[in-house]
C-alpha positions as CSV (number, residue, x, y, z in Angstrom):
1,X,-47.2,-91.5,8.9
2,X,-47.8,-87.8,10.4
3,X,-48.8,-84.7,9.3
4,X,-48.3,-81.8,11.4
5,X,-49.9,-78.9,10.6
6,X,-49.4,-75.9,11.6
7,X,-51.0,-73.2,10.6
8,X,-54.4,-73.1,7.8
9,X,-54.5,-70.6,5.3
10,X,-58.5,-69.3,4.5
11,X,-58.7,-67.3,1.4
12,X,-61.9,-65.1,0.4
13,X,-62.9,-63.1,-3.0
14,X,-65.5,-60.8,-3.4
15,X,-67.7,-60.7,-6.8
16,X,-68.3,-57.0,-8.2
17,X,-70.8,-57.1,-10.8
18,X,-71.9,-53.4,-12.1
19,X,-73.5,-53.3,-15.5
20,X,-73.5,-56.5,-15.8
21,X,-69.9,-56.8,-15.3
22,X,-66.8,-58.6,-13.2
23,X,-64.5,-56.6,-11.6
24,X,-61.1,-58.5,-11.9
25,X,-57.6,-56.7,-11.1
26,X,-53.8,-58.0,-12.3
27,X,-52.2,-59.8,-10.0
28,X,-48.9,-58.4,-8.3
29,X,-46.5,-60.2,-11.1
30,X,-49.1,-59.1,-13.9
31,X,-49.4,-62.5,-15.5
32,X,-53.0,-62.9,-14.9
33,X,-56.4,-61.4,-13.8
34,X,-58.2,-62.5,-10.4
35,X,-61.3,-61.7,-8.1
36,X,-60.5,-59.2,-5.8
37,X,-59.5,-61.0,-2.2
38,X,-57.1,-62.4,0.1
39,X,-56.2,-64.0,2.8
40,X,-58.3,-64.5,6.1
41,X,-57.3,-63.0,9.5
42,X,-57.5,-65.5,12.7
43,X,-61.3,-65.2,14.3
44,X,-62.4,-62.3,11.0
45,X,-65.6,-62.8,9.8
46,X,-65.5,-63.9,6.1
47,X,-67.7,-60.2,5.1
48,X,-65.3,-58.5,7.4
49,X,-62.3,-60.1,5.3
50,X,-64.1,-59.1,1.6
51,X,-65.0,-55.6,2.7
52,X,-61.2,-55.2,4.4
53,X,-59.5,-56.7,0.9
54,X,-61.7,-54.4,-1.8
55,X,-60.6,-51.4,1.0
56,X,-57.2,-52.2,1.0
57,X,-56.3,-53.5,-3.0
58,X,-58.7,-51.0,-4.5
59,X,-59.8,-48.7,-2.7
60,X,-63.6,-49.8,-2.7
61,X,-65.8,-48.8,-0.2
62,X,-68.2,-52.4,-0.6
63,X,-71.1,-53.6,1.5
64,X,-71.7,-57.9,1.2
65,X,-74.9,-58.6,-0.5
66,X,-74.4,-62.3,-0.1
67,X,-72.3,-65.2,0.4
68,X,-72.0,-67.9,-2.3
């Protein structure tokens, strides 16, 4: 048996902590709350992806402390 497989999907979200804290948003269809993030561009960087998502979802200006 084959698999083919065609394309690989790489998704990232950031943690926001302030004040001790979690920043979580609604998802599109409002059925549930998530970490900030999305999906991976071919060849970004995985800080370049967090920083781009918390830009483009919320309007968040953030700098990566630290990947877990």
């Amino acid at each position: 048996m084959s698999i083919a497989i065609d394309h690989f999907l790489f998704r990232v979200a950031g943690v926001f902590i302030k004040e001790r804290k979690v920043l979580l948003h609604m998802t599109k269809n409002g059925r549930g709350w998530v970490l900030p993030g999305g999906k991976a561009e071919v060849n970004e960087l995985t800080t370049d992806t967090i920083i781009r998502e918390f830009e483009e979802e919320l309007g968040y200006t953030v700098k990566v402390d630290r990947l877990l």
